[in-house]
DOKOL-515463 format. One record per residue (C-alpha): x, y, z; residue number from 1. Coordinates in steps of 0.1 Angstrom, whole numbers, plus 2048, in hexadecimal, padded with zeros to 3 digits. Example, Ala and Ser with C-alpha at 12.3 -4.5 7.8 and 13.67 -1.06 7.14 Angstrom:
% DOKOL-515463
[[87B 7D3 84E] 1],
[[889 7F5 847] 2],
This chain:
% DOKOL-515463
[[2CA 838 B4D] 1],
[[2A6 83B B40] 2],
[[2AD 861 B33] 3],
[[2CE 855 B23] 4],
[[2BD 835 B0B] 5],
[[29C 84F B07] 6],
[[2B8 869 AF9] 7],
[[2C9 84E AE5] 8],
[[2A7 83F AD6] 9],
[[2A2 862 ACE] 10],
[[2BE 868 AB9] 11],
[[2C1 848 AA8] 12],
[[29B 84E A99] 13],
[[2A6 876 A93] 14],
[[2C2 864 A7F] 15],
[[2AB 849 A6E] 16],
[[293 861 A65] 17],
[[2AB 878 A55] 18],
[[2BA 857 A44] 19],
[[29B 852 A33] 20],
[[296 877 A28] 21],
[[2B4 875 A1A] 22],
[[2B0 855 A08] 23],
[[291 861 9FB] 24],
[[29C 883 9EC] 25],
[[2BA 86C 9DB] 26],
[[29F 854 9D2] 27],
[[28B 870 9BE] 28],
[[2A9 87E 9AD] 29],
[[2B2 85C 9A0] 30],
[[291 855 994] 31],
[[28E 877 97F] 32],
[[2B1 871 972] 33],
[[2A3 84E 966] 34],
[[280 85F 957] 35],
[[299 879 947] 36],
[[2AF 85E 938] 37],
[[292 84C 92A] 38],
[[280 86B 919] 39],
[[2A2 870 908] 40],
[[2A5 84D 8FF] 41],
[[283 84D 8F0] 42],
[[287 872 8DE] 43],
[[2AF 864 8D1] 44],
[[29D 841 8C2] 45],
[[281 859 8B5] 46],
[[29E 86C 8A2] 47],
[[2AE 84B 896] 48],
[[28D 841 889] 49],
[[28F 864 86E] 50],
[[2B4 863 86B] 51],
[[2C1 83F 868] 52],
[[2DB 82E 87D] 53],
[[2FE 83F 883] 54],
[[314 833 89A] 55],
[[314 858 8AB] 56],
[[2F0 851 8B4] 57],
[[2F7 82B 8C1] 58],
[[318 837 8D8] 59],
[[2FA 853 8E6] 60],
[[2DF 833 8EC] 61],
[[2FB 81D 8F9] 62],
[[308 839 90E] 63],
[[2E1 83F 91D] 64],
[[2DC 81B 921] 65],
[[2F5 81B 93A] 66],
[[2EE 839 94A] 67],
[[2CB 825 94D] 68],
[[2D8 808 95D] 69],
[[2EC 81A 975] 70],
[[2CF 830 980] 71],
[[2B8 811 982] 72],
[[2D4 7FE 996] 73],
[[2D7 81F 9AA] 74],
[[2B4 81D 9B3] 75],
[[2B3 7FC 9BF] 76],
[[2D1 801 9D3] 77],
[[2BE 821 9E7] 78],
[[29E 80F 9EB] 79],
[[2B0 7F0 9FA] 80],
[[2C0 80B A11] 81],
[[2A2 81B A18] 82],
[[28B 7F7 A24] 83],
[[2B1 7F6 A3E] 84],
[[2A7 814 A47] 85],
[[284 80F A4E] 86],
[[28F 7EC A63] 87],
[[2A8 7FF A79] 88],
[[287 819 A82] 89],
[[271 7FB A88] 90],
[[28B 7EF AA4] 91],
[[293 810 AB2] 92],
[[26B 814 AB6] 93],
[[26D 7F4 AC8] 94],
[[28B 7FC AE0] 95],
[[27F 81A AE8] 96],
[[25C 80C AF5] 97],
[[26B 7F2 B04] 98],
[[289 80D B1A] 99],
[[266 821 B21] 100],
[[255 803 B32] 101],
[[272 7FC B48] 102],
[[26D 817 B63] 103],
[[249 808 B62] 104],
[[256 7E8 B6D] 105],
[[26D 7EF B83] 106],
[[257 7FF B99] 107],
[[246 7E2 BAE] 108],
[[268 7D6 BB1] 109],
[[271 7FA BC3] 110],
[[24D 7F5 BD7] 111],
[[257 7D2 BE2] 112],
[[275 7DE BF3] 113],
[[267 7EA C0E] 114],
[[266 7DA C30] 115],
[[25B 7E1 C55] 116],
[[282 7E1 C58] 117],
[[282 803 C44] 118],
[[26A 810 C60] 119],
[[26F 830 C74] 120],
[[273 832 C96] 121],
[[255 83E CA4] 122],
[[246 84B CC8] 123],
[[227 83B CDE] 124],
[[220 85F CE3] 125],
[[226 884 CE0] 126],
[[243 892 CF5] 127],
[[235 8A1 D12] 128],
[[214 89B D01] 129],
[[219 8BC CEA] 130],
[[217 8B1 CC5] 131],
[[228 8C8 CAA] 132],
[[20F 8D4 C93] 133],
[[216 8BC C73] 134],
[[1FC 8CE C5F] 135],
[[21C 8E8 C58] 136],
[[228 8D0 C40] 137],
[[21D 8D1 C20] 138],
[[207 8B4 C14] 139],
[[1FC 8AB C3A] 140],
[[1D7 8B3 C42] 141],
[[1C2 8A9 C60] 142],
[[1BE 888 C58] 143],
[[1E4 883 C4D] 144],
[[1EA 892 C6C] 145],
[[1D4 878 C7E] 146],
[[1E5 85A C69] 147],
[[20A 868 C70] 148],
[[202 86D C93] 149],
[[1F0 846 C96] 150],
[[20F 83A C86] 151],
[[224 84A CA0] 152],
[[237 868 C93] 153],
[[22C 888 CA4] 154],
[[245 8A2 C9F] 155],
[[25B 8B4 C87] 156],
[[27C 8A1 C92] 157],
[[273 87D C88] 158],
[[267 884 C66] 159],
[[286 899 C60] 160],
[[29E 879 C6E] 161],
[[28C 862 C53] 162],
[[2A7 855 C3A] 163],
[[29C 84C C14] 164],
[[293 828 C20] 165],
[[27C 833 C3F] 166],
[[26A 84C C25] 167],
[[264 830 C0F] 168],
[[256 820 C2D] 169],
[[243 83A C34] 170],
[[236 843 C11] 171],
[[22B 81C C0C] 172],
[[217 81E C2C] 173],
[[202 83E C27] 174],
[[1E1 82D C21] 175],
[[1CD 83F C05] 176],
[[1EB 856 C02] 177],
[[209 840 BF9] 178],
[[226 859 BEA] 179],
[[21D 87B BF7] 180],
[[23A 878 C13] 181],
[[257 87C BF5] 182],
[[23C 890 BDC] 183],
[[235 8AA BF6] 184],
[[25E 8A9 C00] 185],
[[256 8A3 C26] 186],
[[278 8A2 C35] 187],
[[283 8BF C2A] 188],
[[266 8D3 C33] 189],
[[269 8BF C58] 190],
[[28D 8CB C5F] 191],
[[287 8F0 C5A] 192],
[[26C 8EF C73] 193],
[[27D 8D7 C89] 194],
[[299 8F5 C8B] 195],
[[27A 90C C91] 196],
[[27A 91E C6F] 197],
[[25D 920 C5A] 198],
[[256 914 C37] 199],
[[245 927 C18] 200],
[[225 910 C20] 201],
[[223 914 C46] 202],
[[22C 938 C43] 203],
[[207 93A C32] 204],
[[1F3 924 C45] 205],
[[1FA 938 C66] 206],
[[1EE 950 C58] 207],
């Protein structure tokens, strides 16, 4: 949902921007029509001045005075479209800081989710006092080791049983190393070695 409004915000300011581009190319072209109108204007009044008034040269003024007007008219009409377009960019800016805060907050909700119901089952003790070597995951050290095995999971099996809710459980309970069970992709790493294969990392470190 996130990706979709970020891709959305996206193109509405790819759209805005190109709005205002446009507006502003139009808006230069107006304005050198208008400059254009007025040097001629001034050079056709300048003629008048030498030759007297004809009704030739009035129709020509009348005809530029118009053409004046519409450009000036013309030009307001862009610039009004222009401040729309600068207002619509302002409230894209703000919808898309807003749809970029929302993971943000939702995220203590997600944390607050999880309860000692989400626990997994766990063991007193190693069966037949034989631990599996948990340092073959990647992402457990010694003293992960030592906090998995306080918390009562000593072998390969129960971490590959967890469901998402018991890894939550588990990743919000990893003192000084909350997260690392889902970063670091536990489970699946677990149930290869559980079926006594060997993963990329434990491959290397018996070596």
């Amino acid at each position: 949902m996130t990706y979709l409004l970020t891709q959305m915000t996206l193109y509405m300011l790819c759209a805005l921007i190109l709005g205002l581009i446009l507006g502003w190319l139009i808006w230069g072209r107006l304005a050198a029509r208008l400059r254009q109108a007025e040097a001629d204007r001034a050079e056709l009044s300048s003629k008048l001045k030498l030759r007297g008034d004809g009704s030739e040269q009035k129709a020509h003024i009348d005809r530029l005075n118009a053409e004046l007007d519409a450009c000036r008219k013309e030009r307001g009409v862009q610039r009004d479209e222009i401040d729309r377009l600068n207002r619509e960019l302002d409230l894209a800016r703000t919808q898309s800081n807003v749809s970029a805060a929302a993971p943000l907050a939702a995220a203590p909700l997600a944390a607050a989710a999880v309860s000692d119901a989400d626990k997994p089952k766990t063991l007193s003790a190693a069966r037949n006092g034989r631990p599996d070597d948990l340092k073959l995951i990647k992402g457990v050290g010694p003293k992960m080791e030592n906090m998995l095995n306080g918390m009562g999971f000593y072998h390969f099996d129960q971490i590959a049983e967890w469901s998402g809710s018991e890894l939550a459980w588990v990743d919000d309970n990893l003192e000084g190393f909350k997260g690392r069970a889902s970063r670091d992709e536990w489970i699946p790493q677990a149930k290869i070695l559980a079926a006594g294969g060997k993963t990329e990392f434990s491959a290397r470190s018996e070596t």
